[in-house]
Steps between C-alpha positions, in 0.01 A plus 500: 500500500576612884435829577752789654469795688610801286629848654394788315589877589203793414561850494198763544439860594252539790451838669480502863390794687682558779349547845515855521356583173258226602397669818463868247255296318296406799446816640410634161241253466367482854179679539523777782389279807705233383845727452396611870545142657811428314656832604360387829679194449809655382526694855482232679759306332736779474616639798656814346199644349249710718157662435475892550247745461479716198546782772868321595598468146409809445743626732748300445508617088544833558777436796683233284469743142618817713794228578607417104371134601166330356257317766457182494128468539229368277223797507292416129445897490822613494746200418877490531709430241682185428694493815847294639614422793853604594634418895755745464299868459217388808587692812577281834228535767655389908313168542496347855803260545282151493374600181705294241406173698135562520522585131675152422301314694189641330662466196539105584125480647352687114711243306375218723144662438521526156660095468195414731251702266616333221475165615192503683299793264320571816419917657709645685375601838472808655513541872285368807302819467463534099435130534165557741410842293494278201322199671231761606466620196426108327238463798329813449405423141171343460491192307178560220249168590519291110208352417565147606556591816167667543300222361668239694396757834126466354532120481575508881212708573265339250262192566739261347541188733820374589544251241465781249803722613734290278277499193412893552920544571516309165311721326590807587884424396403454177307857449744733378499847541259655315250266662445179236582149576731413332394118442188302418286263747617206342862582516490585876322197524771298311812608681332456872275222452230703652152436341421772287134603629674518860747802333199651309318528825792672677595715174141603506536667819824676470279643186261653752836650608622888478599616265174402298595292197801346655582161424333533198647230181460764243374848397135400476440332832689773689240753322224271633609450782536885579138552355340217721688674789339825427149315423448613137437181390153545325690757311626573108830505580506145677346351194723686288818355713347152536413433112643729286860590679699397174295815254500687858909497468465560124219826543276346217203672693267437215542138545458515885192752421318249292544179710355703801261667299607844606597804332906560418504797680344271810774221462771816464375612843484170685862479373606790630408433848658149436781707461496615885596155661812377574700265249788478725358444913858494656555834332489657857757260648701531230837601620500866434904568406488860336772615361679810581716697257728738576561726246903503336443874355244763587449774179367795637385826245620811623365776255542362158791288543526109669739445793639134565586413806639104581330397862833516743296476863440090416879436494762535785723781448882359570786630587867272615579528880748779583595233795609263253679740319722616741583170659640488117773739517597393884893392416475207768183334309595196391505355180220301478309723669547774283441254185182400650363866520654566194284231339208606697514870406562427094160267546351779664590778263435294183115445656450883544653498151269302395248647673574851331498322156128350537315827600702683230430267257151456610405885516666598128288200380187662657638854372477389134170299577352836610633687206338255263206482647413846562104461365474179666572750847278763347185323390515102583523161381347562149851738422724231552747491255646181395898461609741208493757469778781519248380870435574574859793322561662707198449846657569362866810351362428154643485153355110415429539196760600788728178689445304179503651394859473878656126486400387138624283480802548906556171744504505859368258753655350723272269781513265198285543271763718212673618263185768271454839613294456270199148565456635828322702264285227373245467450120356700261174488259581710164268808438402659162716808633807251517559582864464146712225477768613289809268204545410544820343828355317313252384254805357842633293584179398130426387562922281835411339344183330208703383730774340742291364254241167416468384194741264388294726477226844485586796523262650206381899473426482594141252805577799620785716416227341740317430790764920506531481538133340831526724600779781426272620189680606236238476146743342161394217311628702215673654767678186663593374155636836484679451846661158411572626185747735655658235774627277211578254651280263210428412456093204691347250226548545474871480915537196504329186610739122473372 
């Protein structure tokens, strides 16, 4: 039987956000350095927006209100309403004659930009002069030396013969950063057809390298390596890393004690200074990327109340060019250029909008935060109070996804500390009071019982277990031992010191 083509018709429902509320959501969600570039971004790509000082705006508030009109700026401490545009009620400035043609032909030249952007997704550039500030800038910055490259500047000052570059150049690509090599002899060997007691003899001497233990294959030779470096070889503890490094990793001291014939307390102190070397050699080469937050919302206590404040000096204060304006209500504009600004200036006042929106939003988020966590601001972690976002978002007056997005990536500074948003957002444990203890709380107890235990006999999960039990704090053992990881508190076994 042949086979047709059939036509079939499907209806569905899809929601589509459109690009404005799109662009809303962005800014809600973008972090504080991030919201600055794409405000950044925004300026550049909008010719009728313009960045003023929150001494201009200032000024320009109280000269505009004393007028009946709002501003149109976007200062995050004092916001505007939701504003409109409306040619007809913006006083006429005397522009010079030539201006309507310069304005058109910039107006071709940032539609041309933007066509070019688009295509080519590449920076725009600044002038000659921001172009050499900038370059200056790349060339001052010094470049941190990796690891690699500072063995491969000991091979060329080593005793390696010529014929050895290659094999050294070999093996220092395949160290990674922390300082192992990454493969074995015979796989080297393998994939370059270079006898394998040729790359032994070169691998040994990249070994005599610094960092001491580098190019080590695993844990135990980088220890011995680092302890033949230092000369301690007629020592305990490079007997105890030669022949007993599996019950070293595993602290069953006893065990080490009686191979050696030594007392626990003996093997417990040649472990400790084990304990002293370096497991990871590249650690100094490492590439050292801290990174910086900047805080969303500072909470300061003034007497015995909290004030919450949203951080406003990380984001450009806007405002839409008067120039712009005017050339709006000039009767001999044309059409399209007056359609063009038009466009331009709803753009612009729907991003200060927008603008307005996120540190509103943001800062009665933080409000309620504050006013639920009041003993977490008095005394600390161990007050926190458990609290869903749905809580939040009911007294805000906001969808939970709302909450959720106006908390992501942002940091809160507190008199406690520097923490991120949703870290105040947390579960709770049920007490024998009936009021819920936040888990991070219980974290902070589970934290205090280990460090005040007994070393010699620490507690094991069901003994914590049972501590919380006293305190009131009804939580099961599984969740203890889940705790437990997450604090990278080793088990009770491993804590234990003789």
């Amino acid at each position: 039987m042949a086979q047709g083509l059939h036509l079939s018709q499907k209806m569905s429902l899809q929601q589509v956000l459109a690009p404005q509320l799109q662009q809303s959501l962005a800014l809600l969600q973008a972090p504080i350095l991030e919201l600055k570039a794409m405000v950044e971004q925004e300026l550049q790509q909008n010719p009728v927006l313009e960045e003023a000082t929150v001494a201009e705006l200032s000024q320009e508030a109280k000269r505009e209100s004393g007028e009946g009109g709002e501003p149109d700026y976007a200062d995050p401490t004092e916001p505007p309403a939701d504003v409109t545009f409306d040619p007809a009620t913006d006083r006429p400035s005397a522009v010079a004659d030539d201006f309507q043609a310069e304005f058109e032909r910039l107006a071709q030249l940032d539609q041309e930009w933007r066509d070019y952007f688009a295509q080519t997704n590449v920076p725009m550039r600044g002038s000659d002069e921001e172009e050499e500030r900038r370059q200056y800038m790349f060339d001052s910055i010094v470049a941190s030396t990796s690891l690699q490259q500072n063995l491969l500047e000991q091979v060329r000052m080593s005793d390696l013969t010529p014929d050895q570059y290659p094999v050294a150049e070999m093996i220092v690509g395949n160290i990674d950063d922390r300082g192992y090599l990454q493969a074995s002899i015979d796989e080297l060997a393998f994939s370059t057809n270079i006898p394998a007691d040729r790359i032994l003899a070169v691998l040994q001497v990249i070994q005599g390298f610094h960092p001491p233990g580098v190019g080590a294959r695993d844990l135990r030779e980088c220890l011995l390596l680092q302890l033949e470096r230092a000369g301690r070889q007629p020592t305990v503890e490079y007997t105890i890393v030669r022949d007993h490094m599996e019950a070293l990793g595993k602290r069953r001291f006893p065990e080490i004690a009686r191979a050696l014939g030594l007392a626990v307390e003996e093997a417990q102190q040649a472990a400790e200074r084990i304990s002293h070397l370096e497991p990871r050699p590249g650690r100094d080469f490492m590439s050292d990327d801290h990174l910086y937050v900047v805080p969303e919302v500072f909470v300061q206590r003034v007497g015995a109340e909290y004030t919450v404040t949203t951080n406003n000096d990380a984001v450009p204060h806007l405002r839409i060019s008067n120039t712009y304006k005017d050339l709006m209500a000039q009767p001999d504009s044309s059409t399209e250029v007056r359609e063009y600004i038009r466009d331009k200036i709803r753009a612009g006042k729907f991003l200060i909008k927008s603008l307005h929106q996120r540190q509103s939003t943001i800062l009665n988020i933080a409000r309620e935060l504050v006013n639920r966590q009041r003993d977490f601001m008095d005394k600390g972690v161990a007050q926190l109070k458990p609290m869903t976002m749905s809580q939040v978002a009911e007294v805000v007056g906001v969808h939970e996804t709302t909450v959720s997005r106006a908390v992501a990536g942002k940091y809160i500074e507190t008199p406690q500390g520097v923490f991120e948003m949703k870290y105040f957002f947390t579960s709770g444990i049920p007490t024998a009071s009936g009021v819920g203890m936040s888990n991070e709380s219980v974290k902070g107890i589970i934290s205090d019982l280990v460090a005040q235990e007994e070393k010699a006999k620490p507690l094991s999960d069901e003994e914590i277990v049972k501590r919380l039990s006293e305190k009131g704090i009804m939580i099961a053992r599984r969740t203890v031992a889940k705790y437990r990881t997450e604090l990278n508190i080793l088990p009770s076994h491993l804590r234990k010191v003789y």
